[in-house]
N, C-alpha and C positions, 0 to 999 in steps of 0.2 A: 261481312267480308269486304274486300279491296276491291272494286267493279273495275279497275286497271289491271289484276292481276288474279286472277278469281281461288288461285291456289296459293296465295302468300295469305296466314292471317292477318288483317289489320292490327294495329298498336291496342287497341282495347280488345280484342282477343286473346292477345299475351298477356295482355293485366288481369284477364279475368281470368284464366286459365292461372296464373302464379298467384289469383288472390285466393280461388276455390279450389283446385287441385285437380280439377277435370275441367273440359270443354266440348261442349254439344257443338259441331257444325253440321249444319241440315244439309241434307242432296248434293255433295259432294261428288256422288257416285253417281252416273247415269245409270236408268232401269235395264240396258243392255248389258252391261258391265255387272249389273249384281246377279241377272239371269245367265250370265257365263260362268260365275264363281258357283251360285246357286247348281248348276248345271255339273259341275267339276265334283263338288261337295258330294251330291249324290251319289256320283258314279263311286267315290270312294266308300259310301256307306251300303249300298246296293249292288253287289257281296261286299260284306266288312271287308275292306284293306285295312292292316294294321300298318305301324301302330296305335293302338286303342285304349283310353281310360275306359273303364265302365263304369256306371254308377255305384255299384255295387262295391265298388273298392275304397270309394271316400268314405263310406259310414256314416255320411250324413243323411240328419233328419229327411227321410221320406225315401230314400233310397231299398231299392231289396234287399235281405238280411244277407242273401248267397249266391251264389251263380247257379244252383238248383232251383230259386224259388223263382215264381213269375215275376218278367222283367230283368231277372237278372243278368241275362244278356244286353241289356239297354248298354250303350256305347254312351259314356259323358262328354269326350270330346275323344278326336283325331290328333296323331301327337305328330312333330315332327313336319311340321305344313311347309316348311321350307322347299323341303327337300322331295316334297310328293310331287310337285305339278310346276313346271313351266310358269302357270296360270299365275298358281302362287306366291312363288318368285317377283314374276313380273310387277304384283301390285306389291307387295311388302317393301320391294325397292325402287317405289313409284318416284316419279321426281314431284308428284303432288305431296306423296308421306314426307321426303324428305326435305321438301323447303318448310313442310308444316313446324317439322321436329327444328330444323338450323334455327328458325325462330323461336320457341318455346323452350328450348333447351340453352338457347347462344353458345349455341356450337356449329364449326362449320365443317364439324364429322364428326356425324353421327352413324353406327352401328350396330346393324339387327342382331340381338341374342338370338343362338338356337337352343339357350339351353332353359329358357324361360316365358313360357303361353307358346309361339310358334306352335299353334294349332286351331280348330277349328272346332270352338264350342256347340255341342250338340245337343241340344233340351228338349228330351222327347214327353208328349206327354204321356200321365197315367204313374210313370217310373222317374221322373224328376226328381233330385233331391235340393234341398234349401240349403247356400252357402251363407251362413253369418256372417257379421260384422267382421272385417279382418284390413289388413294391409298388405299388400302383395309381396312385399322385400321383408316380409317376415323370415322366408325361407334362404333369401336370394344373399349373396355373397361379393359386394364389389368395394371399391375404394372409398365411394359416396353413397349414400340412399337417392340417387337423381337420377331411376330411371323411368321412362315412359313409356303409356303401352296406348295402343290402336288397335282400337276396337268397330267393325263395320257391322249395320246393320242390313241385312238384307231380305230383312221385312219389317213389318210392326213388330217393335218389341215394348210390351207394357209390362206394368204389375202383373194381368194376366196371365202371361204365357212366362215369366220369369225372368224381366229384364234388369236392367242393373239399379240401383238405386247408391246413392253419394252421399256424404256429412261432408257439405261444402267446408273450405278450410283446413281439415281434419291434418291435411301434410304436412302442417305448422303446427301441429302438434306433439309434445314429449310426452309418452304414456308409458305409467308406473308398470312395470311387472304384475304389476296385483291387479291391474286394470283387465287382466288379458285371461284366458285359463289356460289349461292347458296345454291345448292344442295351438295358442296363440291367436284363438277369438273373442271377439270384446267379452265380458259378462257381462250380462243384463242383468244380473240381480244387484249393479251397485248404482247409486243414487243419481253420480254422477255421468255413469257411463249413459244411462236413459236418458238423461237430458240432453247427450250427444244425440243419440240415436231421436230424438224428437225434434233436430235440424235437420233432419234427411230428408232428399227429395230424388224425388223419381221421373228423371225423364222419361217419354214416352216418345221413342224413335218410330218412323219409316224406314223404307227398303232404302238406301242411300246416304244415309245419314252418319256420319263418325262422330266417335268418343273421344277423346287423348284423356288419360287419367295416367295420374301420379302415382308411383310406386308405394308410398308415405300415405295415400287417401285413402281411408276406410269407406268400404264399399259392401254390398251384400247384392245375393237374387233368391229370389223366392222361387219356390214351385210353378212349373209348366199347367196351370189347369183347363187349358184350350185343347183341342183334338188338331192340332198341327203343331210337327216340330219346329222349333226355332235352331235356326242356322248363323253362326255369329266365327266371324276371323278372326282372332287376335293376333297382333304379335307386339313385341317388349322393344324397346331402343334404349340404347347408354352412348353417353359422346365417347370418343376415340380416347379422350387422356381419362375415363374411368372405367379404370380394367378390372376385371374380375379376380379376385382372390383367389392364387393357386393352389390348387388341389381341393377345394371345393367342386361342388354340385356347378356353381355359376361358369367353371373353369373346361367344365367337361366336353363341350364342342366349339370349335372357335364363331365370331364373332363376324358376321357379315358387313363390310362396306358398303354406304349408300352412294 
């Protein structure tokens, strides 16, 4: 980083960051600041405030079959983080997130979606399920595929407990329909999708530490198999001249100013 400016990234952090498609900055966050968000996170899960994904509703690998079976109350993530807490608020429209974003994006406004992550991933163990290969703007709806998300780590996140892992590059990729299944996850049973999936690398964060990853970057997490939850904040940014396609899903709440 920039020992002049401790929140701008350096010139070779934008180069890495547009050569890989993600960027690890370590301790960004002070351990006060993750034990207040930490502290917020809780109170919302300890009684459930919704709104709430459960595990139980992706269907993916390792999740419970039904909201009758054990686990199937496990909560996957907190929807809507904007809009819950002050707290929340305050760091998604940090003037740290957004000189990080004006730089990596070369924009000089940029724009929280609410209608995309704005929430707070929750990976409990025992009821964890395993997100495959994917690209996040599979779903997402905007003029460009150029948007960015911010991801905070407020513990250790490893292979472990189920933290993110990256196929550096990957955003610079065009992939065939046939690459994909149904659901629009890589298949691993084609030749060349496994030789992708065999440049993948798995940071291993601390409590403090942010991600920036590219909407375009294939990414996966494994199962929680540690006896503490993992606590993780996302949220999505697009610059101000790449608007969302109306009446779409991306359309459905507007678009916050940084």
């Amino acid at each position: 980083m920039n020992e002049s400016n401790p929140e701008r990234p350096a010139e070779t952090d934008v180069q890495r960051f547009e050569r890989d498609g993600y960027l690890v900055l370590p301790g960004l966050v002070s351990s006060d600041a993750c034990d207040r968000i930490r502290h917020e996170i809780i109170e919302c899960l300890d009684p459930l405030r919704g709104p709430a994904e459960f595990e139980v509703d992706t269907r993916y690998p390792g999740a419970p079959l039904d909201r009758s079976s054990e686990g199937g109350n496990t909560p996957r993530r907190l929807l809507h983080a904007y809009g819950r807490s002050e707290l929340f608020r305050r760091w998604a429209t940090s003037s740290q997130i957004r000189q990080l974003l004006t730089a990596v994006m070369h924009s000089h406004q940029v724009m929280l979606s609410q209608c995309h992550h704005n929430c707070i991933m929750t990976k409990y163990p025992g009821f964890s399920s395993i997100t495959s290969w994917h690209q996040d703007v599979r779903y997402w709806s905007f003029d460009r595929p150029e948007l960015v998300s911010v991801w905070l780590a407020l513990g250790q996140e490893t292979a472990q407990n189920g933290g993110l892992s990256f196929i550096p590059g990957s955003h610079r990729i065009d992939l065939d329909r046939g690459q994909l299944d149904k659901h629009l996850f890589l298949r691993t049973d084609l030749p060349a999708n496994r030789e992708l999936i065999g440049q993948a690398v798995e940071p291993q964060l601390e409590a403090g530490d942010m991600v920036l990853f590219h909407c375009r970057t294939l990414h996966a997490a494994g199962l929680n198999s540690t006896d503490t939850v993992k606590l993780s904040p996302v949220f999505t940014y697009h610059a101000a001249d790449n608007r969302p396609i109306p009446g779409t899903r991306s359309a459905e709440y507007p678009s916050i100013p940084l």
